[in-house]
C-alpha positions as CSV (number, residue, x, y, z in Angstrom):
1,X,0.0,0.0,0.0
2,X,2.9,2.6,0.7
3,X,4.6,1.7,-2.3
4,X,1.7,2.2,-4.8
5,X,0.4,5.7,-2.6
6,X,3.8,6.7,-2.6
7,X,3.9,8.7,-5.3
8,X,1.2,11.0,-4.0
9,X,3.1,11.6,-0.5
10,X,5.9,12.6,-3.1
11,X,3.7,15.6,-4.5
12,X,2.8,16.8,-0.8
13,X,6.8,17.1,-0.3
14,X,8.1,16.5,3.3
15,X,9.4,13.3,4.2
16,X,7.6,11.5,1.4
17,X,9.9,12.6,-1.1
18,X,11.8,9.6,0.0
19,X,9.7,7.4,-1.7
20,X,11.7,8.1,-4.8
21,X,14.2,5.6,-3.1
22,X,12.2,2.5,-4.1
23,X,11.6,3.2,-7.9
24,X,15.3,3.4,-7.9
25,X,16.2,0.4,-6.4
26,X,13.7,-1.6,-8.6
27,X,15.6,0.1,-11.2
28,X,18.8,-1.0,-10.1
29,X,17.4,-4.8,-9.7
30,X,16.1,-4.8,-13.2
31,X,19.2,-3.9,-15.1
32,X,21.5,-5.0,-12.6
33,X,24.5,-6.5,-14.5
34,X,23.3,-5.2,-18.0
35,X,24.3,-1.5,-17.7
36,X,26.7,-1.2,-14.2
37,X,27.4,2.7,-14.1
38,X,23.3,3.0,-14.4
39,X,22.6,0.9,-11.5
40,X,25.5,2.1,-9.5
41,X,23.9,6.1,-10.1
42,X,20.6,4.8,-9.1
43,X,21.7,2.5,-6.4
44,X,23.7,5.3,-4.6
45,X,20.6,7.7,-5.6
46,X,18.3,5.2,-3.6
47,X,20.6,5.1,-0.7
48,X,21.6,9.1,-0.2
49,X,17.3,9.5,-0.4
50,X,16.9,6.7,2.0
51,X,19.3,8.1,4.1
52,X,17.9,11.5,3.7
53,X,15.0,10.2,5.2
54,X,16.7,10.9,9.1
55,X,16.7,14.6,8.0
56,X,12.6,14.8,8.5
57,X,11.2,15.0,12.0
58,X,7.3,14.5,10.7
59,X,5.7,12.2,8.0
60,X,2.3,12.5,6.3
61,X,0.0,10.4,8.6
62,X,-3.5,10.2,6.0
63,X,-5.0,11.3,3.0
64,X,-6.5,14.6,4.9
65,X,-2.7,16.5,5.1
66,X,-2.3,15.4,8.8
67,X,1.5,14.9,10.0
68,X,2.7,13.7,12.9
69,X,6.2,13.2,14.4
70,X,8.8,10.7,14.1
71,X,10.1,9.2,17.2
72,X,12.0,6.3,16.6
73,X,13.3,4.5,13.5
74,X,12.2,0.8,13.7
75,X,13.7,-2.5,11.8
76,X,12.0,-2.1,8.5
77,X,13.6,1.5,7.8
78,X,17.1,0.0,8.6
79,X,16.4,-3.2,6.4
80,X,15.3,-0.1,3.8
81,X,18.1,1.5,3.9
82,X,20.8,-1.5,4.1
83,X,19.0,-2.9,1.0
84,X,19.7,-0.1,-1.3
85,X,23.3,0.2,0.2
86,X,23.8,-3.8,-0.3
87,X,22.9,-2.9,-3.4
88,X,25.3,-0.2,-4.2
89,X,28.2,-2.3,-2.6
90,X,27.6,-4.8,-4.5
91,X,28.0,-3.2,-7.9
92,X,30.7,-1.4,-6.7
93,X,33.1,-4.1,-6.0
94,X,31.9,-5.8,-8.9
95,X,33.3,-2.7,-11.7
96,X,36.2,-2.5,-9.2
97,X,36.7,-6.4,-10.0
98,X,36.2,-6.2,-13.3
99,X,38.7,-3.1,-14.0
100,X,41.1,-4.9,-12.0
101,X,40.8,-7.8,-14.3
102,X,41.2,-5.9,-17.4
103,X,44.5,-4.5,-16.2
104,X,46.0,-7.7,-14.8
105,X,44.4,-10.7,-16.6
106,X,44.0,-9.3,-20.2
107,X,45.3,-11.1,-23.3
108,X,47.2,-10.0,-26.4
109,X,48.3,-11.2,-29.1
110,X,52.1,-11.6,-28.0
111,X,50.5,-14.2,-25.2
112,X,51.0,-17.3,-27.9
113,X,52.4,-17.7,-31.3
114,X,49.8,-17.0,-33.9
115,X,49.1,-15.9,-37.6
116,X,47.1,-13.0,-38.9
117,X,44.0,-13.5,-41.4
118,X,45.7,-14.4,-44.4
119,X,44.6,-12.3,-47.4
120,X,42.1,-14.7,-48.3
121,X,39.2,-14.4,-46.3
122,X,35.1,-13.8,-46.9
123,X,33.6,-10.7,-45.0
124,X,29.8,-11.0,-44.1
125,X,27.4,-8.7,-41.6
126,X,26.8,-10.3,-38.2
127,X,24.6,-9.0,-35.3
128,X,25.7,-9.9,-31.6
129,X,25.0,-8.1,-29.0
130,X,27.1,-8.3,-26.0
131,X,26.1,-6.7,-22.3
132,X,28.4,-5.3,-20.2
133,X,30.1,-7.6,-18.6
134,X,30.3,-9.7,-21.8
135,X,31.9,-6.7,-23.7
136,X,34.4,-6.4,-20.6
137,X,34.8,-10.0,-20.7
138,X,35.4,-10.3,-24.5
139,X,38.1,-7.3,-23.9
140,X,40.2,-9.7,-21.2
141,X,40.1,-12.3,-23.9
142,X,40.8,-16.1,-23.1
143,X,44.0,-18.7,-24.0
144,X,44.2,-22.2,-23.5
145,X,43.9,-23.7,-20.3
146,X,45.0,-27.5,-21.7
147,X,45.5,-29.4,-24.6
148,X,41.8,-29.7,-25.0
149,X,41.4,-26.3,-25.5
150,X,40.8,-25.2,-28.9
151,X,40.6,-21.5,-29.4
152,X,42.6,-18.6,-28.4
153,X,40.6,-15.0,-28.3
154,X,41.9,-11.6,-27.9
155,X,40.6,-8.0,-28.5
156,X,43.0,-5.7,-30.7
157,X,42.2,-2.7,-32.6
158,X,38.1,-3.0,-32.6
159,X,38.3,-6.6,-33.8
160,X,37.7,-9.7,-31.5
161,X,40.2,-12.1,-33.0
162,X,39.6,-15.8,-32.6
163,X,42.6,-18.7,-33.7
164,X,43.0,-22.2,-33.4
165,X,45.2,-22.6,-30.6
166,X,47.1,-25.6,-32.1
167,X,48.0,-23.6,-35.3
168,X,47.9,-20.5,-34.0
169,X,45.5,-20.1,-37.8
170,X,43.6,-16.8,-37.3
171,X,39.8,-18.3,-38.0
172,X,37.5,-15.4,-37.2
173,X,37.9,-12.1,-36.9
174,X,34.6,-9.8,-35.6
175,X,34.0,-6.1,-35.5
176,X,33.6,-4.5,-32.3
177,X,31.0,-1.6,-32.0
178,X,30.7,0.0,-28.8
179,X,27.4,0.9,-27.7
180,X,26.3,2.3,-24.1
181,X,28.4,0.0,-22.1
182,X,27.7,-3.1,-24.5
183,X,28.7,-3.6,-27.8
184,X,27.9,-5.0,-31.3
185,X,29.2,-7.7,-33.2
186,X,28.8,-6.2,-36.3
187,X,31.3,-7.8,-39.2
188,X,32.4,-11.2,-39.9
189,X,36.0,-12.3,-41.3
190,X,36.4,-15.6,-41.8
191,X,39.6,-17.4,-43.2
192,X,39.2,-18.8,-46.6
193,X,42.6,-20.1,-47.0
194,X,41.2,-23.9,-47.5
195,X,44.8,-25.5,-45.9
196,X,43.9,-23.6,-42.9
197,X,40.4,-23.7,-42.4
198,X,38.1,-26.1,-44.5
199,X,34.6,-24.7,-44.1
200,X,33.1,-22.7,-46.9
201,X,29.6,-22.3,-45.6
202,X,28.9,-18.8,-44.5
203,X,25.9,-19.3,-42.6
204,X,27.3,-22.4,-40.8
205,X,30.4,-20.0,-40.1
206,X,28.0,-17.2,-38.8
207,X,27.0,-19.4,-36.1
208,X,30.2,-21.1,-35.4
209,X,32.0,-17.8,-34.6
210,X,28.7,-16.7,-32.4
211,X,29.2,-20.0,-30.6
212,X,32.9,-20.6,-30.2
213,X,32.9,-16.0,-28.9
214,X,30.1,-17.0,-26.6
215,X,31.4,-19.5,-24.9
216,X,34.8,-17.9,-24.2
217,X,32.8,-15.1,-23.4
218,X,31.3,-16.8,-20.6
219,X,34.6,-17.7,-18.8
220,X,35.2,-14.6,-17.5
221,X,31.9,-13.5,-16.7
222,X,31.9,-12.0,-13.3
């Protein structure tokens, strides 16, 4: 019932311009690893109004205009407040984490031996779109962990580079367009030098480079 008269107390000003708080959080749960500098603004919007909410000494008591005075601050206002600043901890460490990982853990080129895209190679429009995380994740890149491991991915120059990690053969190469936080997948090389790479199916190589990105993608995921 507060929550859906809320917005009313927030036209009669006072103490119920605090209300604003819970809109944000929602906010911040709905696109919560999808856009991180959004939810931490709105987290840390949520919990400065929250807080802000200590500042009043009288709320609006009915629908007539009557207040009446605060007293005390009971459980549910603390568990308010230490929701919304949960909240904004949480995302914080998270962007912390992830920068960190970008500056320690991120792969190049130089990190195995490997070829360019020979000359030979078929170009073709793509459309993946990565969140966030994913576009932080595709910029750390991934190598081999074992023998099993097939692929090699790094991020150079606005191209996500993918090569066989036994040949070091550069396979696919795809455009990177940055978008909000997120980017687009947007171009599609592929090799077409038959000795290093057989395929000559585009649309079965569409989906192979979505797959093979994806799932290195995911590794580093926080």
């Amino acid at each position: 019932m507060v929550f859906i008269l809320g917005p009313f107390a927030v036209l009669l000003g006072g103490a119920g311009f605090t209300w604003l708080a819970n809109p944000l959080l929602i906010f911040a749960w709905i696109v919560n690893n999808k856009h991180p500098k959004m939810v931490m603004i709105a987290s840390l919007l949520s919990t400065l109004i929250a807080i802000s909410f200590l500042t009043f000494h009288q709320i609006i008591e009915d629908e007539a205009g009557n207040y009446r005075q605060i007293i005390s601050y009971k459980l549910g206002y603390w568990l308010w407040v230490a929701s919304a600043a949960t909240m904004l901890f949480g995302t914080v460490v998270n962007y912390i984490r992830t920068k960190i990982q970008l500056m320690t853990k991120t792969i190049s080129k130089s990190n195995l031996p490997i070829y360019a895209m020979p000359d030979t190679y078929e170009t073709t429009s793509i459309n993946i779109e990565l969140t966030a995380p994913e576009y932080q994740a595709a910029l750390i890149g991934s190598q081999p962990k074992g023998t099993d491991d097939r692929w090699f991915m790094y991020a150079n120059d606005g191209w996500l580079n993918l090569h066989r990690s036994w040949t070091g053969h550069c396979i696919f190469r795809l455009k990177i367009e940055i978008i909000n936080e997120g980017c687009l997948l947007t171009e599609l090389q592929v090799n077409r030098d038959f000795d290093q790479y057989k395929s000559t199916n585009i649309e079965a190589d569409k989906i192979e480079a979505e797959s093979v990105a994806r799932s290195l993608i995911t590794r580093n995921v926080v």
